[in-house]
C-alpha positions as CSV (number, residue, x, y, z in Angstrom):
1,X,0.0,0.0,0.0
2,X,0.8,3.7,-0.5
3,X,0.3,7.0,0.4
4,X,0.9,10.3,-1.4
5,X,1.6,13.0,0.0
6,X,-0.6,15.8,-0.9
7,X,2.0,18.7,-0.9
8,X,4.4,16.4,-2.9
9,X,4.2,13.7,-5.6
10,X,6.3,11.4,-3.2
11,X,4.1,7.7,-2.9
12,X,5.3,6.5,0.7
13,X,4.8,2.5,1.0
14,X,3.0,1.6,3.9
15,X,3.4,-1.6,5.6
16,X,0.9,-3.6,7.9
17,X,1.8,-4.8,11.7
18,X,2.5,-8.1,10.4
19,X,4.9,-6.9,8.3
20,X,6.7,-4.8,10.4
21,X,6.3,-7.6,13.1
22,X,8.0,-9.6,10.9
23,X,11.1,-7.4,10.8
24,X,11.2,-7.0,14.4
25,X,10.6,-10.7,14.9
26,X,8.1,-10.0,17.4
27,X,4.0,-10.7,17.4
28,X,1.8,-8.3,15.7
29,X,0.1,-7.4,18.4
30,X,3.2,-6.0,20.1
31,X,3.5,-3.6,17.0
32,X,0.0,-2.3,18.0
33,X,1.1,-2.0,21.3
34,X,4.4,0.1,20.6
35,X,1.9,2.2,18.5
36,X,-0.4,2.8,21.1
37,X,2.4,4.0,23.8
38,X,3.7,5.6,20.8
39,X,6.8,4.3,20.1
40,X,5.8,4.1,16.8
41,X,3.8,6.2,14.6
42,X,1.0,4.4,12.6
43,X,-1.6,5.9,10.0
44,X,-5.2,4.6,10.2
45,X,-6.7,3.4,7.1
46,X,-10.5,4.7,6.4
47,X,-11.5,1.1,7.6
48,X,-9.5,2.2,10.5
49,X,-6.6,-0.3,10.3
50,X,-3.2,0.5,11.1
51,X,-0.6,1.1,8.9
52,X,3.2,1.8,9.3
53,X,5.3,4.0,7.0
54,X,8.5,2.1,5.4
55,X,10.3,4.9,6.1
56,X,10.1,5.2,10.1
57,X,10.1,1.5,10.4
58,X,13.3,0.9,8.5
59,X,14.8,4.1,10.4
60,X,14.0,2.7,13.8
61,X,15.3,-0.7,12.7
62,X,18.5,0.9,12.2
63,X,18.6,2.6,15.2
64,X,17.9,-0.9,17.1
65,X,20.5,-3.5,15.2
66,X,23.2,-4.7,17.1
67,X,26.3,-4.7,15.7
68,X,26.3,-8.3,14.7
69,X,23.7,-7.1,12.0
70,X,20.7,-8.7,14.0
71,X,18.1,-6.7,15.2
72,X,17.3,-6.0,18.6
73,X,14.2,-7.1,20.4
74,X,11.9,-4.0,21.5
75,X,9.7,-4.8,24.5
């Protein structure tokens, strides 16, 4: 899924909480949870789903990988 941005022609991808649980390696339900405190900023879909953008996600990802390359486990 994307988004455009109305000010810009930039299409941001946006990912579900599976996805991005999937690069944490943690349950999707513990994405929803970071975005409720949040940790993590989430759009709502008309249907009122959440979504992530690709770009925050992969930006807090890097902030969170060890140096061995793995990532670290958020709780």
């Amino acid at each position: 899924m994307t988004i455009a941005a109305a000010s810009h022609q930039v299409e941001e991808h946006l990912l579900t909480p599976g996805e991005v649980a999937t690069l944490f390696r943690v349950d999707p339900k513990t994405v929803t949870r970071w975005a409720t405190a949040g940790r993590i900023g989430s759009i709502r879909t008309p249907g009122g789903h959440r979504r992530f953008r690709e770009s925050e996600v992969q930006h807090l990802l890097s902030q969170l990988t060890t140096e061995a390359g793995e990532p670290a486990r958020v709780e």
